[in-house]
KEKOL-628990 format. One record per residue: residue number from 0; residue in three letters; x, y, z of N, C-alpha, C, CB in turn. Coordinates in steps of 0.2 Angstrom, whole numbers. Glycine has a CB too. Example, Ala and Ser with C-alpha at 12.3 -4.5 7.8 and 13.67 -1.06 7.14 Angstrom:
<atoms>
k = 0 r = ALA n_X = 66 n_Y = -28 n_Z = 39 ca_X = 62 ca_Y = -22 ca_Z = 39 c_X = 66 c_Y = -16 c_Z = 39 cb_X = 57 cb_Y = -22 cb_Z = 45
k = 1 r = SER n_X = 64 n_Y = -11 n_Z = 35 ca_X = 68 ca_Y = -5 ca_Z = 36 c_X = 64 c_Y = 0 c_Z = 39 cb_X = 70 cb_Y = -3 cb_Z = 29
</atoms>
This chain:
<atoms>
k = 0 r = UNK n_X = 336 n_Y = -354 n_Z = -138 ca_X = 330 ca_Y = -350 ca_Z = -140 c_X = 333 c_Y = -346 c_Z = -146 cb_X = 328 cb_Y = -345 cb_Z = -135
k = 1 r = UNK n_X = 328 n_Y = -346 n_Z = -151 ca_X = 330 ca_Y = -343 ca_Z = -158 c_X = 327 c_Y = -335 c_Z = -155 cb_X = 324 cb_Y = -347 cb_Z = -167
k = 2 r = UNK n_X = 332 n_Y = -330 n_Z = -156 ca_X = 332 ca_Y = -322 ca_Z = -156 c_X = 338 c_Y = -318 c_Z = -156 cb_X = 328 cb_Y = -319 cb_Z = -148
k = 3 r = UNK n_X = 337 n_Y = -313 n_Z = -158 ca_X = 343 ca_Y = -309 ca_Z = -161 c_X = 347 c_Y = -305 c_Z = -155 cb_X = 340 cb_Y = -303 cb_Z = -167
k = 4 r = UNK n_X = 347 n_Y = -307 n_Z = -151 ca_X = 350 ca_Y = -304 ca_Z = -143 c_X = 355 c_Y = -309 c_Z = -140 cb_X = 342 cb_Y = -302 cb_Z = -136
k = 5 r = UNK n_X = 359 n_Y = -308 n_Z = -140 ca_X = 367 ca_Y = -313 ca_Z = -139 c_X = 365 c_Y = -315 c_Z = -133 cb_X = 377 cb_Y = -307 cb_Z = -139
k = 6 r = UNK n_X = 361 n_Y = -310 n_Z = -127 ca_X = 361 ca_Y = -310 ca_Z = -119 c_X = 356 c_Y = -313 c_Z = -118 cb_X = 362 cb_Y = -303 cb_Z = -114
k = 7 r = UNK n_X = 351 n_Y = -316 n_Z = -121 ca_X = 344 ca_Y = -321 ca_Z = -118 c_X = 346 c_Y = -325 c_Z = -118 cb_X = 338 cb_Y = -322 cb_Z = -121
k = 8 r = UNK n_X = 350 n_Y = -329 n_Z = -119 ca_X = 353 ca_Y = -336 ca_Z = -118 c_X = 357 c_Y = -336 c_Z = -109 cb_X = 360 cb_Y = -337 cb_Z = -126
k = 9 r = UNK n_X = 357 n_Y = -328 n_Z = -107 ca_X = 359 ca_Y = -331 ca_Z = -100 c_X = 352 c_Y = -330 c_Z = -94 cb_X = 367 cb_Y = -326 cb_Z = -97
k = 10 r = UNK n_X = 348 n_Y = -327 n_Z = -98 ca_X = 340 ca_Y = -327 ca_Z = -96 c_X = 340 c_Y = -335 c_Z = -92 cb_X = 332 cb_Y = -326 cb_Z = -103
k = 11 r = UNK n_X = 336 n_Y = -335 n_Z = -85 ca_X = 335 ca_Y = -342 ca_Z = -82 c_X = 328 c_Y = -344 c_Z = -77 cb_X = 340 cb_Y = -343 cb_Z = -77
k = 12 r = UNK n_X = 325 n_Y = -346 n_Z = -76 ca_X = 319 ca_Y = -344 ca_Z = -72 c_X = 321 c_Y = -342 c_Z = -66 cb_X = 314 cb_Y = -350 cb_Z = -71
k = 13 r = UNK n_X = 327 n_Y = -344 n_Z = -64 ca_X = 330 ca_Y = -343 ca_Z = -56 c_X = 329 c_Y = -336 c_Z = -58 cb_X = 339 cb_Y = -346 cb_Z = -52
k = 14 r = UNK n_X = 332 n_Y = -332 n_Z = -62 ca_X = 334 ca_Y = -324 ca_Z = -65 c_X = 329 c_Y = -320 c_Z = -67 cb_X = 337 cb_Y = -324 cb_Z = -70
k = 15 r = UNK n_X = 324 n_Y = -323 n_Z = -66 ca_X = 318 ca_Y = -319 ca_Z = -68 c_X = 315 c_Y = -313 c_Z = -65 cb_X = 313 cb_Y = -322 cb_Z = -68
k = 16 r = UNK n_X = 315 n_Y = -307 n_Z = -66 ca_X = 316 ca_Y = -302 ca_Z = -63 c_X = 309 c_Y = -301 c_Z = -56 cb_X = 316 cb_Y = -298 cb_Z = -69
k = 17 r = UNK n_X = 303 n_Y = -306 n_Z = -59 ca_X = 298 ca_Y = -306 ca_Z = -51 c_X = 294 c_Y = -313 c_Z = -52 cb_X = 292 cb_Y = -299 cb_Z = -51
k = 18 r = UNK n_X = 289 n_Y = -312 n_Z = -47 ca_X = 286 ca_Y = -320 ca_Z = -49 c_X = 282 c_Y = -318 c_Z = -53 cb_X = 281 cb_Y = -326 cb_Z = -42
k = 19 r = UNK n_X = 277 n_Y = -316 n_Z = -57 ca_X = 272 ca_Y = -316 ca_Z = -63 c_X = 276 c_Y = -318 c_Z = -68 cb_X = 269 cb_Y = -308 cb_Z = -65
k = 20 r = UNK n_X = 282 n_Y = -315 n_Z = -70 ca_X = 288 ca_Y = -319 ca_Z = -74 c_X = 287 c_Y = -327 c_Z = -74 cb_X = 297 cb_Y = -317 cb_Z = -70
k = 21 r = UNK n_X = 291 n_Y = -330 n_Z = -68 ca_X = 291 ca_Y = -333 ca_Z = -66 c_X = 289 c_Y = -341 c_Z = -65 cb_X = 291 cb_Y = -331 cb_Z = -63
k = 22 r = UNK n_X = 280 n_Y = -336 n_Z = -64 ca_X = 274 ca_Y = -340 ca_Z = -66 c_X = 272 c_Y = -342 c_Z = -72 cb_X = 270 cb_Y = -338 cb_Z = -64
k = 23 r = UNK n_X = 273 n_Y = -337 n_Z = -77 ca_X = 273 ca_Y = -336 ca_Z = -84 c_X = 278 c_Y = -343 c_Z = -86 cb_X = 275 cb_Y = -329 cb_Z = -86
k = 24 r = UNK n_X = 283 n_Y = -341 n_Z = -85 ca_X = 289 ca_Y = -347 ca_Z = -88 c_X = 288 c_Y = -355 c_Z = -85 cb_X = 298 cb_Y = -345 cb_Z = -84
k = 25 r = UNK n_X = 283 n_Y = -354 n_Z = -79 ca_X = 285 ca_Y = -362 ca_Z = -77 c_X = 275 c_Y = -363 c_Z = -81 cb_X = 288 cb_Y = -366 cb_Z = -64
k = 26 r = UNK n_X = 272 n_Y = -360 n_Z = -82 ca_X = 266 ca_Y = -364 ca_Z = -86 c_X = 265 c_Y = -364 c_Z = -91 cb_X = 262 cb_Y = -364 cb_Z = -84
k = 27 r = UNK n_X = 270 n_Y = -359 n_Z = -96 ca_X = 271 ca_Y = -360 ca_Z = -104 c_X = 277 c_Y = -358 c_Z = -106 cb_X = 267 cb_Y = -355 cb_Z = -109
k = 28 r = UNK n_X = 283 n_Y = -359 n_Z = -102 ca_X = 290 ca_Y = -358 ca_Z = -104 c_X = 292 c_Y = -353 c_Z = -102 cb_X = 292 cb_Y = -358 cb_Z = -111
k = 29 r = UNK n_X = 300 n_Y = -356 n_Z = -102 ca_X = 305 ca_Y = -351 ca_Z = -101 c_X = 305 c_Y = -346 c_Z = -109 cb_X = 313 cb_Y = -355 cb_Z = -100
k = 30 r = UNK n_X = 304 n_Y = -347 n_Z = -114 ca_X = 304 ca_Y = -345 ca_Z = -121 c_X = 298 c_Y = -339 c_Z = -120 cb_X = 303 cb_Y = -353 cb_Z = -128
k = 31 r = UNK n_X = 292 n_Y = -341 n_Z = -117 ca_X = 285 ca_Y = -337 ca_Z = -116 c_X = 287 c_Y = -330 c_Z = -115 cb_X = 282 cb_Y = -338 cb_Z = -110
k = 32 r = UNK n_X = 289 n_Y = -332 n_Z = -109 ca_X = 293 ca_Y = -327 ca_Z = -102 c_X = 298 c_Y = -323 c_Z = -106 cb_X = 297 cb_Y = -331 cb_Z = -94
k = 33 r = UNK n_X = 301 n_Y = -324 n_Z = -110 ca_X = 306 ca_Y = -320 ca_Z = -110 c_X = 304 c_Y = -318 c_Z = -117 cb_X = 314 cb_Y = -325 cb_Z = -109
k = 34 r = UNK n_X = 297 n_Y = -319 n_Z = -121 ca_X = 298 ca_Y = -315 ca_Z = -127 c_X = 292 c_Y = -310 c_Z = -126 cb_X = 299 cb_Y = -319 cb_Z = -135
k = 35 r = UNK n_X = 288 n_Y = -312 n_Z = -119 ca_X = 286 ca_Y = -306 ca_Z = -116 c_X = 288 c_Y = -299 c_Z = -114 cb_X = 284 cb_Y = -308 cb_Z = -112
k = 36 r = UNK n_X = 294 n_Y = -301 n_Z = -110 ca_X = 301 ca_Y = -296 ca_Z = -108 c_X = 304 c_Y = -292 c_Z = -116 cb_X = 309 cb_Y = -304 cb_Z = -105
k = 37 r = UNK n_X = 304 n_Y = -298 n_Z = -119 ca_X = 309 ca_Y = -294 ca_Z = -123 c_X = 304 c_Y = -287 c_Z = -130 cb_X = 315 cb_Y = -301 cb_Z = -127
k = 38 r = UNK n_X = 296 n_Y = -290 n_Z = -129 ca_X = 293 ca_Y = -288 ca_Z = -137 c_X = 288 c_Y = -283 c_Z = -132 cb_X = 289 cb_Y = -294 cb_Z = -143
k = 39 r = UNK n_X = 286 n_Y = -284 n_Z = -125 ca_X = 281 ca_Y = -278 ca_Z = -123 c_X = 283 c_Y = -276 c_Z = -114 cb_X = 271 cb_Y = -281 cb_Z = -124
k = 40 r = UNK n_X = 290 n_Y = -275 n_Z = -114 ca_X = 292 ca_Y = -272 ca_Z = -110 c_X = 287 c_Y = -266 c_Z = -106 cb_X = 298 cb_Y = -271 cb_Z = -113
k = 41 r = UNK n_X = 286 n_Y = -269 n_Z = -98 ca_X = 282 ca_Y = -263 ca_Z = -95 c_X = 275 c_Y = -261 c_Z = -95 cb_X = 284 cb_Y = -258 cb_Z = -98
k = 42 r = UNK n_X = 271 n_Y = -267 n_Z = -98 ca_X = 266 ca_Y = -267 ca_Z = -99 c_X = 264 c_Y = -272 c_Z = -96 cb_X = 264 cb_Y = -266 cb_Z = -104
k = 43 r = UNK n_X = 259 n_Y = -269 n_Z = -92 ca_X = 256 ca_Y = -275 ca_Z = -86 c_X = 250 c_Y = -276 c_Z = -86 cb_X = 256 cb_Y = -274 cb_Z = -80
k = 44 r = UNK n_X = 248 n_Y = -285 n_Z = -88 ca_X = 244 ca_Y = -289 ca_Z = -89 c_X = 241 c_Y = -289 c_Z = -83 cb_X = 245 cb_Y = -295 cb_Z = -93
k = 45 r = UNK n_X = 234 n_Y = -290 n_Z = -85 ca_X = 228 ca_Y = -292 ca_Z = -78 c_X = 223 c_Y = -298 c_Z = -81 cb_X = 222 cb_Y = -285 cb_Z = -75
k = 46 r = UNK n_X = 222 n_Y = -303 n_Z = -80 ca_X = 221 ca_Y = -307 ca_Z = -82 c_X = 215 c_Y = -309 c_Z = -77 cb_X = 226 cb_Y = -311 cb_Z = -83
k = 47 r = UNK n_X = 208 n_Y = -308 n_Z = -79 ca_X = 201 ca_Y = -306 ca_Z = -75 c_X = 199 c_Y = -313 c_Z = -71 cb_X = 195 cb_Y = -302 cb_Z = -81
k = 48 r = UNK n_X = 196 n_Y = -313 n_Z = -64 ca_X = 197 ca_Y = -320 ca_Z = -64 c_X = 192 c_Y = -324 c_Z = -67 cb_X = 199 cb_Y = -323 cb_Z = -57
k = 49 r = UNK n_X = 185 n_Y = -321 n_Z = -70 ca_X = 180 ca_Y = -325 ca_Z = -73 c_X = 183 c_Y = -321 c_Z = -79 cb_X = 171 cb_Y = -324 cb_Z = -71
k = 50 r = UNK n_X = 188 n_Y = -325 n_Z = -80 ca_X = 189 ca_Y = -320 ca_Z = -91 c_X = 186 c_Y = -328 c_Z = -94 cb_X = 202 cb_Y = -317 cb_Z = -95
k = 51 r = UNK n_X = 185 n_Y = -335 n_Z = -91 ca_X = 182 ca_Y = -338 ca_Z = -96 c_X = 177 c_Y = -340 c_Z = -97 cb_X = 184 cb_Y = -342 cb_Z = -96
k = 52 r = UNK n_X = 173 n_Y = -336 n_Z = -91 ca_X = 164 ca_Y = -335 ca_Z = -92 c_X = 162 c_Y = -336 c_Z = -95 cb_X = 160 cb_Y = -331 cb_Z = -92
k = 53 r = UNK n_X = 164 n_Y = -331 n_Z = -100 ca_X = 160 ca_Y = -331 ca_Z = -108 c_X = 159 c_Y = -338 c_Z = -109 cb_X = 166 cb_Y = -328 cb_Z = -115
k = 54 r = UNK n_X = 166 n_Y = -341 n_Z = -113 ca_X = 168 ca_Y = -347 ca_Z = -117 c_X = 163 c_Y = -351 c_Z = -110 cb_X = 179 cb_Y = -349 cb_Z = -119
k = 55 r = UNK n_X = 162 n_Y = -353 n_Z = -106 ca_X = 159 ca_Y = -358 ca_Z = -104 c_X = 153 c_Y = -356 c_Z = -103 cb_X = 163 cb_Y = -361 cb_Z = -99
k = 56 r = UNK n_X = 148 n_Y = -352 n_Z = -103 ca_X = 141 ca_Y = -354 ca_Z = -105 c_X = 141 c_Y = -353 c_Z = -111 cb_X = 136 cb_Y = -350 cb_Z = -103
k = 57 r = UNK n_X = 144 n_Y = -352 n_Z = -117 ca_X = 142 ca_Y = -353 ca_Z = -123 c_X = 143 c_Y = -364 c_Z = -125 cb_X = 149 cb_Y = -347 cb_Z = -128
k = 58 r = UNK n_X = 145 n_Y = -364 n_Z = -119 ca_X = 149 ca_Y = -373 ca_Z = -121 c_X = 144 c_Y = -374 c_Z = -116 cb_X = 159 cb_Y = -376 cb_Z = -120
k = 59 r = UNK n_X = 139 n_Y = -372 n_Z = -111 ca_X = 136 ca_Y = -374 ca_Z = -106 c_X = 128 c_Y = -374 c_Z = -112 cb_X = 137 cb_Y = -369 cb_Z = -98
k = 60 r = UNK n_X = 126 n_Y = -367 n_Z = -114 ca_X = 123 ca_Y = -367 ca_Z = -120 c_X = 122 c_Y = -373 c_Z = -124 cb_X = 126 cb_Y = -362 cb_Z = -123
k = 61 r = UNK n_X = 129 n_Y = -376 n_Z = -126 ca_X = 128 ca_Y = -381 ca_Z = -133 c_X = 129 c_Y = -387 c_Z = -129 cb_X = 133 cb_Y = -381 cb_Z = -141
k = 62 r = UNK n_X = 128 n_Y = -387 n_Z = -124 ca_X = 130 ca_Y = -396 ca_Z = -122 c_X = 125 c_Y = -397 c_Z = -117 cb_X = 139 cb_Y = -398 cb_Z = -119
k = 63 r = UNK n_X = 121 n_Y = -392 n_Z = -112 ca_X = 116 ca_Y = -397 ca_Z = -109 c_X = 112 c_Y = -397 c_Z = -111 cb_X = 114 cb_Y = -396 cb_Z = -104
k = 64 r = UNK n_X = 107 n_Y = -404 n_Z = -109 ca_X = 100 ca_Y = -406 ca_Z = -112 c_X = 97 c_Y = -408 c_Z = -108 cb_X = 99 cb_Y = -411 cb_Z = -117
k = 65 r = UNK n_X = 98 n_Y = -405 n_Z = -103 ca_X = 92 ca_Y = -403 ca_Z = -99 c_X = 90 c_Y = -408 c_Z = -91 cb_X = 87 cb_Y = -403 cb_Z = -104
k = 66 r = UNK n_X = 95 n_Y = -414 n_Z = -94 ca_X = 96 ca_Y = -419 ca_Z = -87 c_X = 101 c_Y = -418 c_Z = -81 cb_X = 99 cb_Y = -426 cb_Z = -90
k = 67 r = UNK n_X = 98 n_Y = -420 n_Z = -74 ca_X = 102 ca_Y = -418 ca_Z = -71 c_X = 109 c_Y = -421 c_Z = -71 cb_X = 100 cb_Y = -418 cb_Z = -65
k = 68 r = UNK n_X = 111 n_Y = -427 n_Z = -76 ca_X = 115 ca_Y = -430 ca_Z = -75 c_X = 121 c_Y = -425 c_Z = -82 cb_X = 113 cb_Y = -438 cb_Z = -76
k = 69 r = UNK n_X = 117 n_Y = -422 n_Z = -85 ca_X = 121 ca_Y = -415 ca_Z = -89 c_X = 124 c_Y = -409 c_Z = -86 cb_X = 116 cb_Y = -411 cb_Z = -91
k = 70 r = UNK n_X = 118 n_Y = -410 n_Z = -82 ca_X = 121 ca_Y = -402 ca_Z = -78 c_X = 126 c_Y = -403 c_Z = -72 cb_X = 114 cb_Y = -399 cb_Z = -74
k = 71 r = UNK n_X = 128 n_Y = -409 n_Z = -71 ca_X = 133 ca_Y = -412 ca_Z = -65 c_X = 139 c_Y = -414 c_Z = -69 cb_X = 131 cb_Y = -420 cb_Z = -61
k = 72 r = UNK n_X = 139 n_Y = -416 n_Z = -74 ca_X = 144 ca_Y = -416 ca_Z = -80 c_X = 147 c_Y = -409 c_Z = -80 cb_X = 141 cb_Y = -418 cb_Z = -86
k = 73 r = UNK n_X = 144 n_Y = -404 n_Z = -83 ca_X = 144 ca_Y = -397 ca_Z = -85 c_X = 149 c_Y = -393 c_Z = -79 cb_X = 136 cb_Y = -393 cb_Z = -84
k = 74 r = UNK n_X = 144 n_Y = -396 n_Z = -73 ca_X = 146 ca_Y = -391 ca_Z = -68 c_X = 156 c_Y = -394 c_Z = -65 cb_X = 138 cb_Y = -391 cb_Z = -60
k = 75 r = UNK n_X = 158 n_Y = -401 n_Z = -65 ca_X = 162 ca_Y = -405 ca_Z = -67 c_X = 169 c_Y = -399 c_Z = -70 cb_X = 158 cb_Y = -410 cb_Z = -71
k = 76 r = UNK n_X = 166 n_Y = -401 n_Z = -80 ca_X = 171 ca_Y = -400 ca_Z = -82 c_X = 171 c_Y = -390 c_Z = -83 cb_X = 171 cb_Y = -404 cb_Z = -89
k = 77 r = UNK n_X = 165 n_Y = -389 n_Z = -81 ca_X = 165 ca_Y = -380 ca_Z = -82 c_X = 170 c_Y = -377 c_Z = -72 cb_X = 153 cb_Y = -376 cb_Z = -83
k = 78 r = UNK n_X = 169 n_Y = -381 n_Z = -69 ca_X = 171 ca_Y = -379 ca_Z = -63 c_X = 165 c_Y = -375 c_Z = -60 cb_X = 179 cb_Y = -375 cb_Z = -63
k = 79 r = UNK n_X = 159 n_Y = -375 n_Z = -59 ca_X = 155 ca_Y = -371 ca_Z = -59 c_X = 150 c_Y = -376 c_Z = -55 cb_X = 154 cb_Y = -367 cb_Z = -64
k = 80 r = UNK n_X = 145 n_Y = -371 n_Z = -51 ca_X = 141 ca_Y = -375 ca_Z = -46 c_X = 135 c_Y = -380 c_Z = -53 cb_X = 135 cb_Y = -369 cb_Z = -38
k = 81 r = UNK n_X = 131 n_Y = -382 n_Z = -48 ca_X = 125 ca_Y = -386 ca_Z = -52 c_X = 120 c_Y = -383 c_Z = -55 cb_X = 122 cb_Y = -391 cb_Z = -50
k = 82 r = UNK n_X = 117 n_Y = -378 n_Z = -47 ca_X = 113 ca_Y = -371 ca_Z = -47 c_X = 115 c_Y = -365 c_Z = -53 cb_X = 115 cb_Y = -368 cb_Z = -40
k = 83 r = UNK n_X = 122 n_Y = -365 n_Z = -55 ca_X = 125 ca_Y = -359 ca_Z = -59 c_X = 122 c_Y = -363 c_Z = -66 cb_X = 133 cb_Y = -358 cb_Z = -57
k = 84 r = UNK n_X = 123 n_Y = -369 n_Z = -67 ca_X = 121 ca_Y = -372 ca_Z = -75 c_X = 116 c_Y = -373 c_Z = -77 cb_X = 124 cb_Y = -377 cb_Z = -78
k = 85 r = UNK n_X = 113 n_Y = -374 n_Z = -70 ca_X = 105 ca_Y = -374 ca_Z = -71 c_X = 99 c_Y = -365 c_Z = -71 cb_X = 102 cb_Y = -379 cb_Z = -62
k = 86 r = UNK n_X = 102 n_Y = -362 n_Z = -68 ca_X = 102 ca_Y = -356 ca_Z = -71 c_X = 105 c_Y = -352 c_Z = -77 cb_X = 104 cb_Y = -355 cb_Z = -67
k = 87 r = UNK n_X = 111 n_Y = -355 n_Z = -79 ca_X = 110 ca_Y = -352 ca_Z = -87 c_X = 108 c_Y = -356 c_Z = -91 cb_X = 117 cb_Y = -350 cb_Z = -91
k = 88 r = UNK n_X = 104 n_Y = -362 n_Z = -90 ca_X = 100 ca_Y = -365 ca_Z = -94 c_X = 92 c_Y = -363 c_Z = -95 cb_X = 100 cb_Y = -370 cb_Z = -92
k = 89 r = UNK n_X = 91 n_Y = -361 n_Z = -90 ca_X = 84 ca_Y = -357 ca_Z = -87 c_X = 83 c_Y = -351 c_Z = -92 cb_X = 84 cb_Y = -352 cb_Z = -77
k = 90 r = UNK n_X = 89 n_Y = -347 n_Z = -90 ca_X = 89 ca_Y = -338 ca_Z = -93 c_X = 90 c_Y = -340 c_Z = -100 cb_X = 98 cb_Y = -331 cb_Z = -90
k = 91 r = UNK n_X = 93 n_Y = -346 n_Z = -102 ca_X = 93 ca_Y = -346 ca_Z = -111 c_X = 85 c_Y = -348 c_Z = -112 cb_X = 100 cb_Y = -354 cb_Z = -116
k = 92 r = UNK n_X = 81 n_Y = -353 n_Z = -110 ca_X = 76 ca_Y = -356 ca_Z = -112 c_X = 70 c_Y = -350 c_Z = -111 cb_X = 76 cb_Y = -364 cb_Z = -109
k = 93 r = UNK n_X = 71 n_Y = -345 n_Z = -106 ca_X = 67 ca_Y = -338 ca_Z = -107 c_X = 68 c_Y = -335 c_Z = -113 cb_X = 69 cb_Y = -332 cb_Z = -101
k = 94 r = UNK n_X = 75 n_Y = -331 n_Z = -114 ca_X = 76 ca_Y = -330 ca_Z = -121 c_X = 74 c_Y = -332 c_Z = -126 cb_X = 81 cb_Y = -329 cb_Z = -121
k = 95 r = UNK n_X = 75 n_Y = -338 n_Z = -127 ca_X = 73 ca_Y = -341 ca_Z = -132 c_X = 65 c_Y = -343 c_Z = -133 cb_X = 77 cb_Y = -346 cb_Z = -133
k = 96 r = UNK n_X = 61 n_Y = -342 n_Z = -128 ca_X = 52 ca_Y = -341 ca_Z = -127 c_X = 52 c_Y = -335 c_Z = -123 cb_X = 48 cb_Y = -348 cb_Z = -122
k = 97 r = UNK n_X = 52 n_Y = -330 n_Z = -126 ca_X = 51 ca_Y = -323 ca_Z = -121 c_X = 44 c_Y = -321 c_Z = -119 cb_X = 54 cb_Y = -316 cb_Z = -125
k = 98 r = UNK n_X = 39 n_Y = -327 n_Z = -121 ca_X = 29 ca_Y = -327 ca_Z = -119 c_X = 30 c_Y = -330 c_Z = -113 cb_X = 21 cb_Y = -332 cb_Z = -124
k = 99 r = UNK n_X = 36 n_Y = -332 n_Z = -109 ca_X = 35 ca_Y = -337 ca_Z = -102 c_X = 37 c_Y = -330 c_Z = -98 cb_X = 42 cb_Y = -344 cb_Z = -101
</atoms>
């Protein structure tokens, strides 16, 4: 690992000070983890568990057309029920005709 600290090179995932570390290093590196440690020490992430909501009705938005064989697809790669994509398809096609 390229850094100006002589002692990260004895940094290990066994050595990681907890599991969030841990978990961090085994699903983007040991390099991740440790330049989290070393550049925002003490500062504790929460990572919300619908934080990709957003980004997937905006992609549910541009990709169904309206077939149920769409919305099984959707609900597939979005991880989300069928009922849920057929419902933000509903609430977009209100908004976008607001006389219904």
């Amino acid at each position: 690992m390229q850094n100006n600290k002589p002692w990260v090179d004895k940094i290990t995932p066994e050595n990681l000070p907890n599991e969030d570390l841990k978990m961090v290093a085994l699903l983007l590196g040991l390099e991740a983890a440790i330049k989290l440690m070393c550049e925002i020490p003490g500062v504790n992430i929460s990572i919300p568990k619908n934080a990709t909501l957003p980004a997937k009705v905006l992609y549910i938005m541009e990709k169904y057309d309206g077939t149920k064989k769409s919305r099984l697809k959707l609900a597939q790669e979005c991880d989300l029920s069928e009922g849920y994509i057929y419902r933000i398809a509903r609430k977009r096609s209100i908004n976008q005709n607001p006389t219904k």
